[in-house]
N, C-alpha and C positions, 0 to 999 in steps of 0.2 A: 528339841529333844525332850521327850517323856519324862514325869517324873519315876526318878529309881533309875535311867537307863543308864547312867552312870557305872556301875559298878556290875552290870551284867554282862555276860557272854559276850562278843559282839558276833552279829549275826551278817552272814554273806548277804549280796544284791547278786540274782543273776544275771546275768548278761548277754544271755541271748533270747532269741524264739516269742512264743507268747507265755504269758503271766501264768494261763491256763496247763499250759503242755509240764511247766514247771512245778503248781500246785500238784499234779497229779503225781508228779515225780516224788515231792517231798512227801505227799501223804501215802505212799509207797512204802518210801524209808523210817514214817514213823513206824508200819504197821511191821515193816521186819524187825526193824533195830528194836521194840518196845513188846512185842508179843513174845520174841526170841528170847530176850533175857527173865523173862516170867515164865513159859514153860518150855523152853527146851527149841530150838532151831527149827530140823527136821520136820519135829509133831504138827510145825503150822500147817504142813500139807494134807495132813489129815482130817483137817477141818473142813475140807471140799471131796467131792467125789475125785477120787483116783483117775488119772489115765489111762494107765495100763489094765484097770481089772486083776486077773489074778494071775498073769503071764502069760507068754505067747509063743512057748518054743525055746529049744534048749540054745539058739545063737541070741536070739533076744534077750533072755536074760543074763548069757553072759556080755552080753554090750553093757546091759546095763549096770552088771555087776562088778564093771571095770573102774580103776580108779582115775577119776578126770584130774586131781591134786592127790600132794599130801600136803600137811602143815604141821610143823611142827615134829612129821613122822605120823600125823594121824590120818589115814585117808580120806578122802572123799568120794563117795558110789557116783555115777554117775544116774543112777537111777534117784537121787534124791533130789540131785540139780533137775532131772528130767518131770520129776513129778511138780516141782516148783515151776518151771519157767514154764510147763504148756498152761497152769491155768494163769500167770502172767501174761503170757499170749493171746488165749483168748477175752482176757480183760482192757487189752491194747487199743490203744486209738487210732492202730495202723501205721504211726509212722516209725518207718524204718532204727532209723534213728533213736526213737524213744524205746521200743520194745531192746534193743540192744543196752539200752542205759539200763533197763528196769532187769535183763538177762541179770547185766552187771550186780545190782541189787542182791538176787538170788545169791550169786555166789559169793558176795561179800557176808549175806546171813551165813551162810555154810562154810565159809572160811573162820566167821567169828564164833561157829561152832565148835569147829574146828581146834582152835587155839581152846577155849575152854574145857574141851574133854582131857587134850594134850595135857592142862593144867591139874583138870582133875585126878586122872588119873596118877601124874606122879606127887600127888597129895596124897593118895591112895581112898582117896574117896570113891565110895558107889552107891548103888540105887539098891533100896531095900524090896523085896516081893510083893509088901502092903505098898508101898510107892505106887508100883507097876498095876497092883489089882484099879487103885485110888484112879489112877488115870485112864484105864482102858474102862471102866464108867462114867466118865468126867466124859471120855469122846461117843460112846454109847449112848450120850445121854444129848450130845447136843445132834449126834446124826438121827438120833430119833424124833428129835423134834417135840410136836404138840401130841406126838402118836402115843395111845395106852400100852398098847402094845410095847412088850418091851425087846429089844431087838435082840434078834440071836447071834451067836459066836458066827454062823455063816453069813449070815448076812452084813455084818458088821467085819470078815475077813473080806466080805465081795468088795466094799465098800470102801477100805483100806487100803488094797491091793497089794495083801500079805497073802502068803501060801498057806500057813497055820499061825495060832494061836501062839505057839514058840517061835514064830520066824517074827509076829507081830511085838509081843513081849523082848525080844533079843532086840529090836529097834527102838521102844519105849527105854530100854535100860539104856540103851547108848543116847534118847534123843533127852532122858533125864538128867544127865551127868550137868551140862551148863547151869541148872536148877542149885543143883548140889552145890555148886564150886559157889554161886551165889548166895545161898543161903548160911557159909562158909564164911565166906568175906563177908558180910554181911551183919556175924552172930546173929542170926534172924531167931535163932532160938532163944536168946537170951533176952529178946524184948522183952519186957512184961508192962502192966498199966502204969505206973511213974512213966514209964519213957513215953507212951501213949500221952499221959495229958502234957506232959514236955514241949510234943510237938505241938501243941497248941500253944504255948508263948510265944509272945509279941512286943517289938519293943519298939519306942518312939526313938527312930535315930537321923543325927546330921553326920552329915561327913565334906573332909576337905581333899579335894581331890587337886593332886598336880600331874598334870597330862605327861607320859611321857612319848616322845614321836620317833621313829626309826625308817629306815627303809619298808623295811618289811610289814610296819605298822604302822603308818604314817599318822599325825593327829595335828588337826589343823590349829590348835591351842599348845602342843606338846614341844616339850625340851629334850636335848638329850638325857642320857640315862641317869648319867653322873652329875649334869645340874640340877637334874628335876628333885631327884634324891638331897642336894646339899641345901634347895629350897626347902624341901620336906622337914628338912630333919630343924630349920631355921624357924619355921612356922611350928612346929612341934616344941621347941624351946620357949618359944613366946608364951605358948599357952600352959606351958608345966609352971612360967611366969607366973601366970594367973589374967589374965589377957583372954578377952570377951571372945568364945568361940562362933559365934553368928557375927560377929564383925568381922574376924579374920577371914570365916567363909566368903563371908560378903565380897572380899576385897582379892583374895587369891584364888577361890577354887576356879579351875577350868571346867567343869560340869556347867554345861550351857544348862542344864534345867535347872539351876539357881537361880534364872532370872525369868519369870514370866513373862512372856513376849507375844503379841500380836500381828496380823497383818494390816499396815496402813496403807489405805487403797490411793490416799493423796501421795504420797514419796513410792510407795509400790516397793516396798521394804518389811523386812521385821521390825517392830519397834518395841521399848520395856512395856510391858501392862502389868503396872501395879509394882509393888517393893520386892525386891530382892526375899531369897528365902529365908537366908540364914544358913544352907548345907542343908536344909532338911529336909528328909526325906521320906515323912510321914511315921504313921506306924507300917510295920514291917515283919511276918510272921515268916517262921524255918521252912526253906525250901520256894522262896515268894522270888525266884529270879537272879538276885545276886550271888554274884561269882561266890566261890566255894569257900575260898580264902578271907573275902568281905565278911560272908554270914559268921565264918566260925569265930571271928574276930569280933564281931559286934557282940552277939551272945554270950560272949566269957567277961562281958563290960558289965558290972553295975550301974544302978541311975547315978549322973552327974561324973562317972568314971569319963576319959581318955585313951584311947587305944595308941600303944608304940603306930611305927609306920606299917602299914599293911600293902603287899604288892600284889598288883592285877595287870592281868593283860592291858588295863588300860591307864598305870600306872601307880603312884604312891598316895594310899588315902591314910587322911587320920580323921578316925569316927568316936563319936561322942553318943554315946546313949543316955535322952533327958529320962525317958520313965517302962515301966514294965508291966507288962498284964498278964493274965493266963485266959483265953478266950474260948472257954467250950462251948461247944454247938449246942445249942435246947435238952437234943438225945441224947445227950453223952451217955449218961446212965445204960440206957436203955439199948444202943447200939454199939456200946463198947466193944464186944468182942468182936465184932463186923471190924470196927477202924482196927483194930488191934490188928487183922490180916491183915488189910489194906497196908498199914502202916510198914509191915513186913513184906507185903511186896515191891514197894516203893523205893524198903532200902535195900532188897536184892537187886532192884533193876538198876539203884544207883551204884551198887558197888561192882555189880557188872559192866556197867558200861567205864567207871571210873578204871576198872581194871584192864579192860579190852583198849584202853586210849594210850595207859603205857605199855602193852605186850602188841600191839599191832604193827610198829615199827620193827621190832624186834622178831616177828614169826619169820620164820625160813618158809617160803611156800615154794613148792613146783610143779610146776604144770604139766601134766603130761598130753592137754590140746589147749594149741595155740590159738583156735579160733576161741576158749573160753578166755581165755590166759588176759586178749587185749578186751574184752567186755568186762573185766574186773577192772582192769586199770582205767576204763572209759568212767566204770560208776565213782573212779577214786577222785578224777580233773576235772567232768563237766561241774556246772555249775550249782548242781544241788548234790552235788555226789559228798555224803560226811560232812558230819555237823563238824565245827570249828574248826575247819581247817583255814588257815589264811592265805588268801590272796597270792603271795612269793610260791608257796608251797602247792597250788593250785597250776599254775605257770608253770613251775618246775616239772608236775606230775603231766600235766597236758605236754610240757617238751617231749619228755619220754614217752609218752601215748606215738605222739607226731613219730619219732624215732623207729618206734615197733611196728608202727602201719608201714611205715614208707618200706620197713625188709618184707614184710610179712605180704603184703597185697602182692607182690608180681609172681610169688606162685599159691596166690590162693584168691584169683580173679572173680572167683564164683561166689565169693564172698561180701554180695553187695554193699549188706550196709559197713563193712569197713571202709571201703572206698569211700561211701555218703559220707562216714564221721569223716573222716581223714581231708574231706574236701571242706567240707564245713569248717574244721579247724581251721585251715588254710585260708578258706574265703575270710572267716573274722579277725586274721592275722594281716590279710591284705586291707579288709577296712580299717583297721586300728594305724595299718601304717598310713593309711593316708590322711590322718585325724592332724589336725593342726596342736602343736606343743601345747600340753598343760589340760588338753582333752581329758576332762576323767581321771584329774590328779598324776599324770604321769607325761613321759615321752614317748614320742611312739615308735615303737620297733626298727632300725635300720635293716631294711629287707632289697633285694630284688623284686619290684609290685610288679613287672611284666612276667619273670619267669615265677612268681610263686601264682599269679593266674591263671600263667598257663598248666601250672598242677591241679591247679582247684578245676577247670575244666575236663580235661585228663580224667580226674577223678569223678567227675558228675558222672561222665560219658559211660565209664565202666558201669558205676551203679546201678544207670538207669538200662543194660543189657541184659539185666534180672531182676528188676523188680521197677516199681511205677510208683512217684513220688509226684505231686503235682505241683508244690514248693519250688522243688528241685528243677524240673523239667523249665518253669518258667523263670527262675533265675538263670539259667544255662541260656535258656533264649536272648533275655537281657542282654547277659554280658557278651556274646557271640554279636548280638548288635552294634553295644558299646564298644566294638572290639572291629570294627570293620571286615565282619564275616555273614552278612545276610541270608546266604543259601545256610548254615547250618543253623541260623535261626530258624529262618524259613521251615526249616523241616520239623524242627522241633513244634513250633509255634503248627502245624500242622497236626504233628501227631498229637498235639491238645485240644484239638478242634475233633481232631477222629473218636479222641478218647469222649468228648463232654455230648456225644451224637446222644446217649441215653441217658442224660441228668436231664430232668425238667426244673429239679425246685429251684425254689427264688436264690438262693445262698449260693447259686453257681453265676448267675446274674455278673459279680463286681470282675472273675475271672473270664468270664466270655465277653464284655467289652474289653479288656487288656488285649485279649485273642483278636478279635474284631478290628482294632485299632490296626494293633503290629502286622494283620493279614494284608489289609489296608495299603497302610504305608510300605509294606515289604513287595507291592505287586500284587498280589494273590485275588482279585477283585473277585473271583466266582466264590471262592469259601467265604471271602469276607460277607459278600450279599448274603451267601447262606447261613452266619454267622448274627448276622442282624436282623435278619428273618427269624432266627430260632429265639433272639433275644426280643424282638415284640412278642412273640406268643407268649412267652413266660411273663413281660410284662405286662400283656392283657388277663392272660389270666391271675394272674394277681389282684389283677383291681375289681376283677368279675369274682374272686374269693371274699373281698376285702370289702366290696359291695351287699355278697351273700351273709355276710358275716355282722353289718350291719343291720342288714333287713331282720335275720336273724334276733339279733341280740332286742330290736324295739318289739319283735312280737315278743318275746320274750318278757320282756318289762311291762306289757302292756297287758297279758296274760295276768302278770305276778298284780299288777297295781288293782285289774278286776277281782281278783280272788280277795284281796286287802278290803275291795269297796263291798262287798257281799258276803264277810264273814260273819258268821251268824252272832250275835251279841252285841252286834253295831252300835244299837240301839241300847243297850239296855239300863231299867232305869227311868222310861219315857211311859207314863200312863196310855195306856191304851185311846185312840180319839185324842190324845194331846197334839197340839202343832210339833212337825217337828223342829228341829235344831236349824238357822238361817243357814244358809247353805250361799256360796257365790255362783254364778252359773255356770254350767259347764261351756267350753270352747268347741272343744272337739270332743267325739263318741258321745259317750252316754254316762261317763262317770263325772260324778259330780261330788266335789272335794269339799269340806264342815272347815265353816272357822275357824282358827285356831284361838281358842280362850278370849271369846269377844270382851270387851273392858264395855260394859253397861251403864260404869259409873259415866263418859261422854256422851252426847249427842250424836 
């Protein structure tokens, strides 16, 4: 464990898919969860060109103008979810599945708008007409780009896909209000420069951490609640004693980064490297990671002070602060009022989202379509869907997912990728039950592993009757094999051979031997021959790429090395009629390469 990790968030593993499909997931959810509470939900979509243009017909707009939720009593257009998710869409990696998770996404920004207007509004908070001017030039200015030209009200209504200038405005005041409510919670106005160099203090602190462990939080060092606590408050006595605080760290904390550890390649284990820390945790400035409750705690310590117990997600610390600094950057001066904003949007985004973690449990939402209704609850269970949510509560949300698919699919067939998630869940439900006890810190699921198969196949099957997943399609082959069903492999394992007839590049290569094999072994000897046939060409031309690419790259060098031996100044420095410089001889071509700092003082 890192130093500092102790007392931070703790942060999910996901657990399915690739590494990849997930980064793209979470860098998703930064860009709603973190733009949304800085300017307003809605307005992100403004930042792209529009779908719609500027309407299409009086049924069109009122589809769009229908409400998809309420929350809280506050609607949702469907025209905002629509303007959001198609340019998600065409941002998509194509798989089904993910574009539903990232749908999900959308509506969670619009539900957590949602909840904040609701807020605002019985605050009675609103958006002032300089507000509204302030930001229909803030977006005029970045659709204008690097252009002189400064853009006109139609071109920038084209652009927006507002009908007028009041319809555009009447959407800035509504998409302002989460700003409001933020700046609100916040006191953003009440910053001024003390609180600016504040946030620049820093302070040298240790801490002793006693793990506590639960179901829900398990911790491989941790007590239950009530012992960890009667320890705490034991060690905490000691030291009001006067009792060495790096020794008692030393000796109780569970913060594995107390002890520097290495890998020993002889034992093939961690091992100490080097002393114990002491609790320490280095220096540590506001806002650098640790839990919310740690920092405020630490900060309100003087040097050599003792903090009571402090509780964290990841149990009872007591923290010591040895010393204090105020670290301002070179500029301070100079770009003070710059941090000064900054510093005010950091703490609107934090009391935003602080605020939105207690009200989101508690919003009344209702759906009035059920196909968006379970891509909300999809973005709330997969695996990157909402920061801190834990583990119990992630399970719990995916049960209810599982629940709403299984009514929702048999009269809404057309709805591929529910089927896809609904089978997928299933299928990771069927491997986790067949994991041997202690697997991943847990038991595994007491299930029916034949009939919850036969749902995950069930479900592939639907999927893949509208839409084409390649994942998908070759997992169903699999398990239709493992499952002593050949012709329904066969078939499949067929239609992936029809499908891969116009892919040449090499990255189809590791799927068309799978294909080639199972054709193979399934009977099928004519597709397979033409299966291994289409895979030497791809592997010859590879290597007739990889060859060209070669020959390539030495004219290339050889090119670069001539221009180097012919640059004019070679020489310079050499008296005209002088010898020149001893040169070694050349090997090959014509370029002949100088000494490198011949030493004259030898023979």
């Amino acid at each position: 464990m890192a130093s500092k990790q102790a007392p931070r968030r703790r942060s999910r593993q996901p657990g399915i898919t690739s590494i990849t499909y997930w980064r793209r997931f979470a860098s998703l959810r930064l860009i709603y969860v973190g733009l949304a509470a800085l300017i307003g939900f809605s307005i992100i979509a403004y930042f792209g060109t529009s779908p719609w243009g500027g309407g299409s017909g009086a049924a069109r707009e009122q589809y769009l103008s229908d409400s998809i939720a309420t929350v809280n009593g506050e609607p949702i257009a469907r025209r905002d979810y629509e303007q959001q998710a198609e340019m998600v869409r065409r941002r998509s990696a194509g798989s089904p599945a993910m574009s539903a998770a990232e749908e999900g996404l959308v509506l969670s920004s619009l539900v957590d708008a949602a909840i904040l207007r609701a807020a605002a509004k019985q605050r009675r908070l609103s958006v002032t007409d300089a507000d509204i001017d302030k930001a229909i030039e803030d977006i005029r200015k970045v659709q204008q780009g690097n252009q002189k030209t400064r853009l006109s009200d139609e071109d920038l209504l084209q652009l927006m896909g507002a009908l007028s200038m009041n319809d555009l405005r009447d959407t800035l005041r509504r998409d302002l209000l989460p700003r409001r409510l933020g700046e609100s919670l916040a006191g953003a106005d009440r910053l001024n420069y003390d609180d600016l160099a504040k946030s620049y203090d820093e302070i040298k602190v240790r801490h002793i951490l006693i793990a506590v462990s639960s179901a829900e939080n398990p911790a491989p060092r941790g007590l239950p609640e009530e012992q960890a606590k009667r320890k705490a408050e034991q060690i905490l006595k000691e030291l009001r004693a006067g009792a060495d605080f790096a020794a008692l760290a030393n000796k109780y904390t569970d913060d594995p980064s107390n002890q520097p550890t290495k890998w020993d390649q002889k034992s093939s284990k961690m091992v100490p490297d080097g002393a114990p820390k002491g609790g320490s945790l280095d220096w540590y400035k506001r806002g650098g990671g640790f839990h919310k409750d740690f920092e405020k705690a630490a900060f309100a310590l003087k040097p050599g002070e003792i903090s009571d117990l402090v509780k964290t997600p990841f149990g009872y610390h007591i923290i010591k602060v040895d010393e204090t600094r105020r670290n301002l950057p070179p500029d301070y001066e100079k770009k003070k009022a710059q941090l000064l904003e900054e510093l005010r949007s950091r703490k609107i985004s934090e009391a935003v989202s602080e605020f939105l973690s207690q009200e989101r449990p508690k919003a009344k939402i209702t759906w009035n379509d059920p196909a968006l209704a379970w891509r909300y609850a999809y973005s709330k269970s997969s695996p990157m869907g909402g920061f801190g949510i834990q583990p119990a509560e992630r399970d719990k949300a995916e049960a209810e997912l599982i629940k709403t698919l299984r009514a929702y699919i048999p009269t809404h067939k057309t709805d591929s990728a529910a089927a896809l998630v609904l089978g997928q869940m299933l299928y990771r439900q069927y491997i986790m039950a067949g994991l041997p006890a202690g697997i991943a810190g847990q038991n595994p699921p007491k299930v029916d592993r034949d009939k919850l198969l036969a749902e995950v196949m069930e479900n592939y099957e639907l999927a893949l009757q509208h839409l084409e997943d390649q994942d998908t399609r070759l997992t169903l082959a699999r398990l239709y094999r493992e499952n002593k069903q050949p012709e329904k492999a066969l078939t499949h394992y067929r239609q992936m051979h029809k499908m891969l007839s116009w892919d040449s590049k090499p990255e189809s290569l590791p799927v068309r031997e799978q294909i080639e094999k199972a054709l193979r072994e399934l009977g099928d000897t004519e597709k397979a021959d033409a299966e291994a046939k289409r895979i030497a060409e791809i592997k010859a031309k590879q290597e007739a790429d990889r060859k060209a690419e070669q020959e390539r790259a030495a004219r290339e060098k050889a090119r670069k090395d001539a221009q180097a031996g012919a640059k004019p100044g070679a020489n310079a420095g050499v008296k005209p009629g002088a010898p020149s410089q001893p040169t070694t001889p050349a090997t090959t071509g014509t370029i002949k390469v100088p000494l490198a700092n011949p030493d004259t003082s030898k023979p």
